[in-house]
NUSETI-45555 format. One record per residue (C-alpha): residue in three letters; residue number from 1; x negated, y, z negated. Coordinates in steps of 0.1 Angstrom, whole numbers, plus 5000, padded with zeros to 4 digits. Example, Ala and Ser with C-alpha at 12.3 -4.5 7.8 and 13.67 -1.06 7.14 Angstrom:
// residues 2
["ALA"; 1; [4877; 4955; 4922]] ["SER"; 2; [4863; 4989; 4929]] 
END
This chain:
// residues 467
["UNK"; 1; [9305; 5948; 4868]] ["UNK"; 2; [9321; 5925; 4842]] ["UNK"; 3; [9315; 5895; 4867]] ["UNK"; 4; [9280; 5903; 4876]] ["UNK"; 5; [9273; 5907; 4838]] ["UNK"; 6; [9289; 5871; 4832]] ["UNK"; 7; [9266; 5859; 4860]] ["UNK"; 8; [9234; 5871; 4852]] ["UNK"; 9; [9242; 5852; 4813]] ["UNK"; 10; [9248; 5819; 4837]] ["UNK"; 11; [9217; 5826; 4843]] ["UNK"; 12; [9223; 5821; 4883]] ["UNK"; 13; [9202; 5855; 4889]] ["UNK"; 14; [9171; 5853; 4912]] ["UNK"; 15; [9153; 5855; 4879]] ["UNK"; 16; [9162; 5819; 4873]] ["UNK"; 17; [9166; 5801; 4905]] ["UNK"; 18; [9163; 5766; 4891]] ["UNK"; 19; [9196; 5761; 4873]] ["UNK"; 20; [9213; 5752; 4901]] ["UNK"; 21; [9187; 5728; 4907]] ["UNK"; 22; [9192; 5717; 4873]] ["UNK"; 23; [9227; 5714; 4873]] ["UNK"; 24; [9224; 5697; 4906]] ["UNK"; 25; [9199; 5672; 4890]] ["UNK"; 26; [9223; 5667; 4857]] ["UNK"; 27; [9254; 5656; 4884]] ["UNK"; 28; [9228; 5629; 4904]] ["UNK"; 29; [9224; 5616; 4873]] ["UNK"; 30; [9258; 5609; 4862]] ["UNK"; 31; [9264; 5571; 4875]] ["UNK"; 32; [9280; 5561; 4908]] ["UNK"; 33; [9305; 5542; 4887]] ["UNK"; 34; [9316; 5572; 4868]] ["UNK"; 35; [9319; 5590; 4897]] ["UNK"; 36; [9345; 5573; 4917]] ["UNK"; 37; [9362; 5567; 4886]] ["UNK"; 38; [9362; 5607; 4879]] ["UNK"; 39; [9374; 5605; 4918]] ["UNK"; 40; [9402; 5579; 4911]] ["UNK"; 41; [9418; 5593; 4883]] ["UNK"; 42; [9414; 5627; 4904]] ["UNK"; 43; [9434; 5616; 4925]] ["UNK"; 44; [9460; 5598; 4907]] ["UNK"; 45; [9471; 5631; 4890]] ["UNK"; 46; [9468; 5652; 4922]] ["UNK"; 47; [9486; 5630; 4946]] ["UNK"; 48; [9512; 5627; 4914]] ["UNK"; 49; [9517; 5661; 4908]] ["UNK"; 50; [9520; 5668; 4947]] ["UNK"; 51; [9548; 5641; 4951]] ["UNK"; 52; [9570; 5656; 4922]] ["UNK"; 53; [9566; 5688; 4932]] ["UNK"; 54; [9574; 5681; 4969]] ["UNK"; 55; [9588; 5646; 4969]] ["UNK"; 56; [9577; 5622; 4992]] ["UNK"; 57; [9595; 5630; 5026]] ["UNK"; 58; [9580; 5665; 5027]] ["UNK"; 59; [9570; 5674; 5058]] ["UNK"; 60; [9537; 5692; 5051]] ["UNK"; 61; [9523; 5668; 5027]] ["UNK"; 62; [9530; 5640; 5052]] ["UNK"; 63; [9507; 5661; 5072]] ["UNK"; 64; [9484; 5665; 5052]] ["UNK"; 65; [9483; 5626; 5041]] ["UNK"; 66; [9482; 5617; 5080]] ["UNK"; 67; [9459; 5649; 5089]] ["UNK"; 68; [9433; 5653; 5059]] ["UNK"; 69; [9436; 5621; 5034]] ["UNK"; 70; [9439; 5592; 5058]] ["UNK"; 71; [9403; 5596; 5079]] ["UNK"; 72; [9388; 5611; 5045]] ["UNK"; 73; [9396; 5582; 5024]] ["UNK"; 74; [9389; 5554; 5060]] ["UNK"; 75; [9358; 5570; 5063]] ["UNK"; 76; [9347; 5552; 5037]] ["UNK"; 77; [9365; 5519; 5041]] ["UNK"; 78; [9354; 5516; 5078]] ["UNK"; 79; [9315; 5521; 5069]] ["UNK"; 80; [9321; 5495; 5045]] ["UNK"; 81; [9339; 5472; 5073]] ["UNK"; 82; [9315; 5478; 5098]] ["UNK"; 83; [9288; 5458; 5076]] ["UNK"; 84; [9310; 5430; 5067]] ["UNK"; 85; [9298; 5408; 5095]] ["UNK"; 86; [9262; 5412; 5096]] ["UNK"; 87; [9260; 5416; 5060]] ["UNK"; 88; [9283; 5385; 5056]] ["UNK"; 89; [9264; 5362; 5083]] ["UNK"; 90; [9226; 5376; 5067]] ["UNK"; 91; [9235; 5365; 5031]] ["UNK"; 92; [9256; 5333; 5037]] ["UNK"; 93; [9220; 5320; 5057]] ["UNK"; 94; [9194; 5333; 5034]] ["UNK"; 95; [9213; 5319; 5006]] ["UNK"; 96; [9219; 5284; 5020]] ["UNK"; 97; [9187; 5282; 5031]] ["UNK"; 98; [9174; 5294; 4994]] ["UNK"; 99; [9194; 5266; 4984]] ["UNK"; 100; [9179; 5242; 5005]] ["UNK"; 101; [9196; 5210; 5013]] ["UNK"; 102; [9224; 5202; 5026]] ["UNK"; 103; [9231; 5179; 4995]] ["UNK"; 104; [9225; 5215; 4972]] ["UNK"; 105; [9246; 5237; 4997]] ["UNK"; 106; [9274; 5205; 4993]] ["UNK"; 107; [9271; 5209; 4955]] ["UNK"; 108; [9277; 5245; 4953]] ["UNK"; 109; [9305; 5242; 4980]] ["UNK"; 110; [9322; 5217; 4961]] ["UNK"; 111; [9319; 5230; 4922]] ["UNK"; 112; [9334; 5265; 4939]] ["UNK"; 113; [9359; 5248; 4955]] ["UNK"; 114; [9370; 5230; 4923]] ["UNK"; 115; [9371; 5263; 4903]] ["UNK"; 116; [9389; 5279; 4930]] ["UNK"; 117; [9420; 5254; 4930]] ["UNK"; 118; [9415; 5255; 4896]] ["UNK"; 119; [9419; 5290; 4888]] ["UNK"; 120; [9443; 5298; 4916]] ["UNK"; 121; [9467; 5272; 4902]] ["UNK"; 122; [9465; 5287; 4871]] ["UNK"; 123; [9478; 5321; 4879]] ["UNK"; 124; [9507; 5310; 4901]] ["UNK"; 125; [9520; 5291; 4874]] ["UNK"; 126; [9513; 5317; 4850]] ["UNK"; 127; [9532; 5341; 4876]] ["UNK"; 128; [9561; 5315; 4882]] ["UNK"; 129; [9568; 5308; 4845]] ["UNK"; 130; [9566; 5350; 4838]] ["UNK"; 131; [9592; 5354; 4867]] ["UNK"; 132; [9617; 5329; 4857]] ["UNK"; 133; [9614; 5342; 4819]] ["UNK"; 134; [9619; 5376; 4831]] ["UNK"; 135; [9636; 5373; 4857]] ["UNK"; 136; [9632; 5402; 4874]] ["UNK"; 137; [9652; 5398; 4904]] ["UNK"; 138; [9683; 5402; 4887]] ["UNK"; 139; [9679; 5433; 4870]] ["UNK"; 140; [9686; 5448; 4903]] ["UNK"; 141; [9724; 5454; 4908]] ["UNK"; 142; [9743; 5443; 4938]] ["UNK"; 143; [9751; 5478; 4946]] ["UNK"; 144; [9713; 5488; 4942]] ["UNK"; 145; [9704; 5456; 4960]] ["UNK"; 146; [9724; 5470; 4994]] ["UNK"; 147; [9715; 5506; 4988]] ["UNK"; 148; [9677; 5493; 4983]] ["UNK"; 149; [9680; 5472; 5020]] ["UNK"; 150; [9697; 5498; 5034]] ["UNK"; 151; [9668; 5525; 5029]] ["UNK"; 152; [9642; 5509; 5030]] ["UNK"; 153; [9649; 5468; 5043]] ["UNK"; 154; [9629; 5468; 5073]] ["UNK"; 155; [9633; 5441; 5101]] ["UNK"; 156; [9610; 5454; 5128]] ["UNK"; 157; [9579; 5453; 5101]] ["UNK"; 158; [9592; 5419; 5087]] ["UNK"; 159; [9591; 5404; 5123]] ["UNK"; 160; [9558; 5420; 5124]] ["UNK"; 161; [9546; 5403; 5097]] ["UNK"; 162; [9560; 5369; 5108]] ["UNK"; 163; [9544; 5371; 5143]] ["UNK"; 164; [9512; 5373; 5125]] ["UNK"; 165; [9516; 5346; 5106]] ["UNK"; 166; [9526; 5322; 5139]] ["UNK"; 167; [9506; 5336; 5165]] ["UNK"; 168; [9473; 5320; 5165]] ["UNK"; 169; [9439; 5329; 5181]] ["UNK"; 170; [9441; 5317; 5222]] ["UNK"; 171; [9410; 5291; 5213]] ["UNK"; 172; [9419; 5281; 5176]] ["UNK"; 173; [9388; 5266; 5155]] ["UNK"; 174; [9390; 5231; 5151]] ["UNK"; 175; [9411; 5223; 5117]] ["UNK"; 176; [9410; 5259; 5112]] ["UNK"; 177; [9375; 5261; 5105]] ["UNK"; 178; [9351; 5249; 5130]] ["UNK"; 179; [9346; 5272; 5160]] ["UNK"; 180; [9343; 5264; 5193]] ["UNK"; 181; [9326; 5302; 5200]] ["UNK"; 182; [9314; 5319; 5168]] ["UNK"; 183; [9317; 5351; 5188]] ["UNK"; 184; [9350; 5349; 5195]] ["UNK"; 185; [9356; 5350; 5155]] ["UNK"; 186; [9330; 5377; 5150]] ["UNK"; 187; [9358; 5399; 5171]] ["UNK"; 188; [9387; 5387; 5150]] ["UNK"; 189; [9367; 5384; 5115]] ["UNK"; 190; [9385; 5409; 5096]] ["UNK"; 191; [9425; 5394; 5110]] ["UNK"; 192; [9419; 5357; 5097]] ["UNK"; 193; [9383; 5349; 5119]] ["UNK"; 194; [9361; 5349; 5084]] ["UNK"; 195; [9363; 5312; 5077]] ["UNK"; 196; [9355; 5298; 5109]] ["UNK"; 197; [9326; 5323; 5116]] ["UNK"; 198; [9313; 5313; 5077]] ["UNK"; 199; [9310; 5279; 5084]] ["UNK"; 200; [9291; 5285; 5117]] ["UNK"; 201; [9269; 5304; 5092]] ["UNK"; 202; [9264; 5277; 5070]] ["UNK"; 203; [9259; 5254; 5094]] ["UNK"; 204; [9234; 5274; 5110]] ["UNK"; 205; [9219; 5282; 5074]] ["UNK"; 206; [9213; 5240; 5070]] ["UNK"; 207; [9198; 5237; 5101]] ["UNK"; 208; [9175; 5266; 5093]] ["UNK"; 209; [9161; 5253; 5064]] ["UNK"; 210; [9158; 5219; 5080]] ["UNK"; 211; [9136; 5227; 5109]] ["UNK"; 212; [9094; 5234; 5103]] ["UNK"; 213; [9083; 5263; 5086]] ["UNK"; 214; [9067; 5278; 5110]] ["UNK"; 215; [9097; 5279; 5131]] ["UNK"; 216; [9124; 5292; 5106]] ["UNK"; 217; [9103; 5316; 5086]] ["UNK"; 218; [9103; 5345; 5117]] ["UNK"; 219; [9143; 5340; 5116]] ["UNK"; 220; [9145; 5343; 5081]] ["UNK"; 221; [9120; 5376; 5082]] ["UNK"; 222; [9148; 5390; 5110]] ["UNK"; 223; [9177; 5384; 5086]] ["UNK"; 224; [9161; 5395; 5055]] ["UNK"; 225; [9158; 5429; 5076]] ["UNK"; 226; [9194; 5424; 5086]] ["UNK"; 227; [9207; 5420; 5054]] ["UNK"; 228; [9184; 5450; 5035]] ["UNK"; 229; [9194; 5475; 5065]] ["UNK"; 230; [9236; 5467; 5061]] ["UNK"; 231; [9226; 5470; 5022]] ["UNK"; 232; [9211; 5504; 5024]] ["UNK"; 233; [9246; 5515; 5051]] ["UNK"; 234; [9265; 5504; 5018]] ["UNK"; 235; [9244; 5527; 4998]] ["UNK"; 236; [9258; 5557; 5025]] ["UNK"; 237; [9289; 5547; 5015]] ["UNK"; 238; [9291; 5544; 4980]] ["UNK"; 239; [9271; 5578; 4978]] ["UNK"; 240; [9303; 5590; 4996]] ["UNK"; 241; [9325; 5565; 4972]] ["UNK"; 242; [9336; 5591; 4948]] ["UNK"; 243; [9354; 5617; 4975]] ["UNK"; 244; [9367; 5588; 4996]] ["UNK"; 245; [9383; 5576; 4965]] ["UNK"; 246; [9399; 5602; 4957]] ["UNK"; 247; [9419; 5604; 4989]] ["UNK"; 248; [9423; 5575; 4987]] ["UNK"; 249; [9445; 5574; 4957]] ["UNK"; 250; [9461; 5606; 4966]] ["UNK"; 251; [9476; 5590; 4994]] ["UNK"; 252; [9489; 5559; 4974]] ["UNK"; 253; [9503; 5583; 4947]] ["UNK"; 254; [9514; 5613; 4968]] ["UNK"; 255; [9536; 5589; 4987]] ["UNK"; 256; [9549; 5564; 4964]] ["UNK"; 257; [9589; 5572; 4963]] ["UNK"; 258; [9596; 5571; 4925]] ["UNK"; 259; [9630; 5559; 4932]] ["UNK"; 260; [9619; 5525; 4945]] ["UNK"; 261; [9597; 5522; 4916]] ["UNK"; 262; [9622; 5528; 4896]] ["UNK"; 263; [9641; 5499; 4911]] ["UNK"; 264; [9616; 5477; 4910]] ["UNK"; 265; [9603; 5483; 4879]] ["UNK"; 266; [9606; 5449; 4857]] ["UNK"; 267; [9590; 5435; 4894]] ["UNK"; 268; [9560; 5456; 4894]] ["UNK"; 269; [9555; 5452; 4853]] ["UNK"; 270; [9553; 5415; 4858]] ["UNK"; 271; [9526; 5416; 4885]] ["UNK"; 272; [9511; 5435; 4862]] ["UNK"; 273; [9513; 5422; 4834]] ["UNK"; 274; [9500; 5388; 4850]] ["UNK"; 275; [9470; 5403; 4868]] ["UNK"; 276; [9461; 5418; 4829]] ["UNK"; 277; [9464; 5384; 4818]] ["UNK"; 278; [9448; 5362; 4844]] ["UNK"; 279; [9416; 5386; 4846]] ["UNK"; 280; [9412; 5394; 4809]] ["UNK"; 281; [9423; 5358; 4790]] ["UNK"; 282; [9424; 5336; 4817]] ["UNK"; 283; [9386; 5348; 4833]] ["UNK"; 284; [9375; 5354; 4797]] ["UNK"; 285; [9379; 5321; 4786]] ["UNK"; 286; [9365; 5306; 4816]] ["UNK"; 287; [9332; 5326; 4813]] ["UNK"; 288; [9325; 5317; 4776]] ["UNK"; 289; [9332; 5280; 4777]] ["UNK"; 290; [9319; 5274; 4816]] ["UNK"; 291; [9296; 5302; 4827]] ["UNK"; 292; [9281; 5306; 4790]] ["UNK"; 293; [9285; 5345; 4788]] ["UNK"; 294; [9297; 5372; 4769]] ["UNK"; 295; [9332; 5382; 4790]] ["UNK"; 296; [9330; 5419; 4775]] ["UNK"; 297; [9294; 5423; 4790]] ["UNK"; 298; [9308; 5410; 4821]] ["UNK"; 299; [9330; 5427; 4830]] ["UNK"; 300; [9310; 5460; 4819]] ["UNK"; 301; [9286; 5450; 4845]] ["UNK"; 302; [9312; 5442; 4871]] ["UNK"; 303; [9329; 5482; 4867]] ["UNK"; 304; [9311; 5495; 4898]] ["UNK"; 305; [9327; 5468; 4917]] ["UNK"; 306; [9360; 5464; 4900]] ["UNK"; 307; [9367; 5501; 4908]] ["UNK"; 308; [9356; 5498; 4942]] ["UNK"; 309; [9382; 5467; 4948]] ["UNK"; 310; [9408; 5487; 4932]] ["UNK"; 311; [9401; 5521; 4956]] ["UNK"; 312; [9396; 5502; 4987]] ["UNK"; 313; [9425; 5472; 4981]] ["UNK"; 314; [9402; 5450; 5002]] ["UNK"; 315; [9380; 5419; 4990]] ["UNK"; 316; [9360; 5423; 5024]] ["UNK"; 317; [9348; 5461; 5020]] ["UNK"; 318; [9340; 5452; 4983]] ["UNK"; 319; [9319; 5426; 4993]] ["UNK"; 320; [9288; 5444; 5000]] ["UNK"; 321; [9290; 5462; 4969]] ["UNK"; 322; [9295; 5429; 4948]] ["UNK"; 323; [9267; 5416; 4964]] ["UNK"; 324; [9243; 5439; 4953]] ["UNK"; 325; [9263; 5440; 4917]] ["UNK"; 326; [9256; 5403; 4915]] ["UNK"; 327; [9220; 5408; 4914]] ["UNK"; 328; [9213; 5438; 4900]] ["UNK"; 329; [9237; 5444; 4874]] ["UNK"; 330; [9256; 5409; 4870]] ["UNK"; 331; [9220; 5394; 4874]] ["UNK"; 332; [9229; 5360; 4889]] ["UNK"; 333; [9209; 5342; 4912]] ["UNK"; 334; [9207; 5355; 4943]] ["UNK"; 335; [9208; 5321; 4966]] ["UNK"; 336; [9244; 5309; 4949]] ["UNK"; 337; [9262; 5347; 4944]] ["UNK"; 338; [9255; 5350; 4984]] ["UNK"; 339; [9267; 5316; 4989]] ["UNK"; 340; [9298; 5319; 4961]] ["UNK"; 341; [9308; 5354; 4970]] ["UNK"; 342; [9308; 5359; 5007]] ["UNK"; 343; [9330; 5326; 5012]] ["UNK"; 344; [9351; 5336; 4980]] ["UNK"; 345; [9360; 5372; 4996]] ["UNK"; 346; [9382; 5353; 5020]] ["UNK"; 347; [9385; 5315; 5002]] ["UNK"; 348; [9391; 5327; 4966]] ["UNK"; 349; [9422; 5352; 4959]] ["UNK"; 350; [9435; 5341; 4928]] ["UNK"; 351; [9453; 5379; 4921]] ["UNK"; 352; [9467; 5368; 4961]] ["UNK"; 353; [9482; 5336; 4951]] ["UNK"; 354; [9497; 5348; 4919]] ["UNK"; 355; [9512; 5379; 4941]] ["UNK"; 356; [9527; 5355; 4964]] ["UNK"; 357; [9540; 5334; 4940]] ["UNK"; 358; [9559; 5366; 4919]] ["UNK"; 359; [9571; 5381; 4950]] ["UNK"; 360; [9589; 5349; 4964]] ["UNK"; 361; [9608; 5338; 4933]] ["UNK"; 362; [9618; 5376; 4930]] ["UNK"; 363; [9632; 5381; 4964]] ["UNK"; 364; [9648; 5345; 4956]] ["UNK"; 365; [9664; 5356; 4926]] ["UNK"; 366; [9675; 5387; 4940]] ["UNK"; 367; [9695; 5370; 4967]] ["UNK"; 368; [9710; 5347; 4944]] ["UNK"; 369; [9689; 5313; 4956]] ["UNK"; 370; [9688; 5288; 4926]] ["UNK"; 371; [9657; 5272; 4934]] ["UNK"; 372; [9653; 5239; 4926]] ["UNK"; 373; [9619; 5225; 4906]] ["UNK"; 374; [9605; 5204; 4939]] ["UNK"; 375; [9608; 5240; 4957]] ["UNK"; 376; [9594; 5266; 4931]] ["UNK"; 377; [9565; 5237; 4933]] ["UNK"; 378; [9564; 5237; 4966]] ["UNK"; 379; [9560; 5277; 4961]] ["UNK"; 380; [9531; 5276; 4942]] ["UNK"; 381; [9516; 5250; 4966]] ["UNK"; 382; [9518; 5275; 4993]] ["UNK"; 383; [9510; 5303; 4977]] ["UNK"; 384; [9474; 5286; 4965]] ["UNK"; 385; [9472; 5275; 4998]] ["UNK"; 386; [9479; 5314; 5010]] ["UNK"; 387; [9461; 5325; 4984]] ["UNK"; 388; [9432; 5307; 5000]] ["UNK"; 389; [9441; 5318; 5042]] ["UNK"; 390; [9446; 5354; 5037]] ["UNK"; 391; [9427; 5379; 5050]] ["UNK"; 392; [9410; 5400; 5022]] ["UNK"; 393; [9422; 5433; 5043]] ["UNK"; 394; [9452; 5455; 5026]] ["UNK"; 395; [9488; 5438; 5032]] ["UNK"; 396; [9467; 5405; 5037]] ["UNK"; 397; [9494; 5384; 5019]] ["UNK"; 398; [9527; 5398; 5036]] ["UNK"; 399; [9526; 5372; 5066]] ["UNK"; 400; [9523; 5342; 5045]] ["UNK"; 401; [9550; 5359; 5027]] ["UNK"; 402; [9578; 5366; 5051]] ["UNK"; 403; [9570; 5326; 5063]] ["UNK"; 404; [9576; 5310; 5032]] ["UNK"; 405; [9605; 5332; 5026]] ["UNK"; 406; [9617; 5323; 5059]] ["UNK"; 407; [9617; 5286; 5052]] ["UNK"; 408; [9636; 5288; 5019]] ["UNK"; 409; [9674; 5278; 5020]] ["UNK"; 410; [9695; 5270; 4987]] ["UNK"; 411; [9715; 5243; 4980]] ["UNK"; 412; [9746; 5261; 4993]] ["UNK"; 413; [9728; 5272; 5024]] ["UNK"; 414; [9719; 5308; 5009]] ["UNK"; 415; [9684; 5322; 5029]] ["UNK"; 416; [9665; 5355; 5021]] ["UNK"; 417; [9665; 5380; 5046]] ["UNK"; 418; [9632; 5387; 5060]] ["UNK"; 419; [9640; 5422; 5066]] ["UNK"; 420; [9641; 5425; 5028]] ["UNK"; 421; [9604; 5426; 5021]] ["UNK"; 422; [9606; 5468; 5028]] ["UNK"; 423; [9619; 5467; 4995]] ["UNK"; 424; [9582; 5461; 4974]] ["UNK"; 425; [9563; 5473; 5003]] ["UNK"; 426; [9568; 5515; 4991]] ["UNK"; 427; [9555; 5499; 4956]] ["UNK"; 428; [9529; 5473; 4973]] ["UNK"; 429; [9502; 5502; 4972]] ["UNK"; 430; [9493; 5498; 4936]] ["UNK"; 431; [9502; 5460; 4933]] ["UNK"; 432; [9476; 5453; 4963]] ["UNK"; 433; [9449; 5474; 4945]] ["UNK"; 434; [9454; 5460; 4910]] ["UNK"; 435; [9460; 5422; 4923]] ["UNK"; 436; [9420; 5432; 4945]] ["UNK"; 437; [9403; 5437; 4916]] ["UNK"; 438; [9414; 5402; 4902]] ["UNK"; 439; [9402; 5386; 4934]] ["UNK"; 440; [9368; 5400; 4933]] ["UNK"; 441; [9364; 5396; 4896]] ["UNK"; 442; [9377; 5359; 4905]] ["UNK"; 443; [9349; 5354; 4928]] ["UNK"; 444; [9321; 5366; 4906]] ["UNK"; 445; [9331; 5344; 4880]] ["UNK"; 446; [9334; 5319; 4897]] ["UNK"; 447; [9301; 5325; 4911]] ["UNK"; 448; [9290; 5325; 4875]] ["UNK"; 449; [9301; 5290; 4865]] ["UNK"; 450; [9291; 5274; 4898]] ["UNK"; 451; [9250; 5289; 4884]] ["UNK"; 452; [9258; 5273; 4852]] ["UNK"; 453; [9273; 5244; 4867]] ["UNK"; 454; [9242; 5236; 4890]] ["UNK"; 455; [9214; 5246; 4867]] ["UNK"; 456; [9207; 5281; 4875]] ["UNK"; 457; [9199; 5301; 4845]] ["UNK"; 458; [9208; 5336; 4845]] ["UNK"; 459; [9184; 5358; 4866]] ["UNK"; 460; [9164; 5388; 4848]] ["UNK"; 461; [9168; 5421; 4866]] ["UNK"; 462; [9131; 5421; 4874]] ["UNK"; 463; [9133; 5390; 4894]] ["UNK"; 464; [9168; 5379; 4908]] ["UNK"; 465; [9152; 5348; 4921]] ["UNK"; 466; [9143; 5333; 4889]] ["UNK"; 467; [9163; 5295; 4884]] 
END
């Protein structure tokens, strides 16, 4: 009686069969951004909670993370993977060919090129100088350093990750880049194909916007309809975002042994701490002397995205939603952000290359190998270079990784074992979400600057066109 009372003052009684409507209509109106982040955190306490109470190895929530988490939480990731192509192909062609001329496209290619060498130099030598002032690789005692390879040193997923590295695509594209069959690379986009099959793009794009009007206008009319139909598939996704998310997370958190993090601890606070600095000083700077705006603003705009990056741990399924951030909350023009942003989810990973750099010295210092200047430079050459080759998938870095690691040899002959990288990968989780949302803040502020840089003035959200 007492319940049905309490009900009827809800006011959910037949006499008032709107609230729920109401209530329903309050929720829709609660942004997408707040959402997932409700979802996120949601899941950071749940999947924490469940792992203390149970511990990681337990058998049912290992079911439940393989069973119930893992297709809830890929649901959402693959819907955003199946777009990346088409979506990826549509906007790198509509915005060269907004741009014009192959003397514009050049400019913009250039000036992003600049500021991604730039940037990405600039956090691996923030991350090599924080690791060999820290020097987190000999915090770890011998004794923890065996008991640590002997749990949890893996050389079957190390040779894994080598064979990737080596093994290259039966028809390679010429220097890397030009293909020989853009379809070939359309099947291997998301496992290193992106580059080649962008530059067919462009390519394509030029010749576009070369030929008579007449001619390209149809084409254009096809991939405007292409782009607008992969856009509204990302709004399926995102509307799903916030549940997706949460699993997500819970499977990060529920499985994350506390023991290795323990371990690892000054290793995982330097990431950290370097991705904090990089995004927030280093981006921050950039943006008020370069791109001319306020960096607080920014990266208010950017939260949709940021969050997204951080949930997903991939620069390729945040790419449709940065996309559509770029021009309606970011409010850039819409010709360079496509240009800037779909070759800077796989050309620009400045939170990548600092990773890379981090992890190497670490594993070096943790195996005793005194490195000698030429070589840590030769590190950060690398990892730039890595930083630039990886896929923007989860666990993109970890074949360039184990190679460089495997070509490192001390003075005294001292290697690193391979097998070692099992170590950071229980931890690598939450290092490859955090170091994400540096890459795709990297690549909108970059394509920021490169606007400045070229004359575009900031678009209003009425017309993302304006120059």
């Amino acid at each position: 009686m007492r319940a049905a009372q309490k009900f009827c003052r809800l006011g959910l009684t037949a006499k008032n069969p709107d609230t729920i409507a109401r209530m329903m209509s309050r929720l829709k109106q609660i942004p997408l951004h707040t959402k997932i982040l409700i979802g996120l955190v949601l899941g950071a306490i749940t999947g924490g909670v469940v792992q203390a109470l149970f511990g990681a190895t337990n058998e049912n929530l290992k079911w439940f993370v393989d069973v119930i988490a893992t297709p809830a939480g890929n649901i959402f990731l693959y819907m955003l993977f199946m777009v990346v192509v088409p979506l990826l192909f549509s906007a790198l062609l509509l915005g060269v060919g907004e741009l014009g001329d192959a003397a514009r496209v050049g400019k913009v290619g250039i000036y992003s090129l600049i500021m991604t060498v730039v940037l990405s130099g600039t956090a691996v030598g923030l991350g090599v100088a924080a690791v060999n002032l820290v020097q987190p690789g000999k915090v770890i005692s011998l004794e923890q350093r065996g008991a640590l390879e002997k749990q949890y040193g893996n050389t079957e997923q190390a040779a894994k990750f080598l064979e990737s590295a080596k093994k290259g695509p039966d028809d390679p594209p010429l220097l890397g880049v030009i293909p020989k069959n853009p379809f070939k690379e359309i099947n291997r986009a998301l496992e290193g194909g992106l580059l080649p099959f962008m530059f067919f793009a462009i390519v394509f794009g030029i010749a576009l916007s070369a030929i008579e009007k007449e001619k390209s206008e149809p084409v254009k009319v096809f991939f405007e309809g292409i782009f607008a139909a992969s856009q509204k598939v990302i709004d399926y996704a995102m509307s799903y975002g916030p549940i997706a998310v949460f699993f997500l997370v819970f499977r990060a958190t529920s499985t994350l042994g506390l023991e290795v993090f323990a371990a690892v601890g000054a290793y995982v606070l330097v990431v950290l701490v370097c991705l904090v600095i990089h995004q927030y000083v280093t981006y921050s700077i950039v943006l008020k002397l370069i791109a001319k705006r306020n960096p607080i603003e920014f990266f208010r705009q950017m939260r949709t995205t940021m969050i997204t990056a951080f949930a997903t741990s991939s620069s390729n399924a945040t790419l449709p939603t940065a996309l559509k951030a770029a021009t309606d909350e970011v409010h850039l023009p819409k010709d360079v952000s496509s240009f800037v942003l779909t070759v800077g989810a796989t050309a620009n990973q400045n939170g990548t290359a600092l990773f890379e750099g981090i992890t190497i010295l670490f594993f070096a210092q943790m195996f005793g190998l005194d490195l000698t200047i030429t070589q840590q430079l030769m590190v950060m050459g690398l990892s730039i270079v890595g930083g630039i080759g990886t896929a923007g998938i989860p666990g993109g870095a970890w074949p360039m990784i184990t190679t460089i690691m495997a070509g490192l040899t001390s003075a005294n002959g001292q290697v690193i074992p391979v097998a070692a990288v099992g170590i950071v990968l229980g931890v690598d989780r939450i290092l490859d979400m955090s170091r994400t949302v540096l890459n795709v803040t990297g690549d909108m502020t970059i394509a920021a600057c490169v606007a400045r840089m070229v004359g575009k003035e900031k678009a209003t959200p009425g017309n993302p066109e304006v120059a």
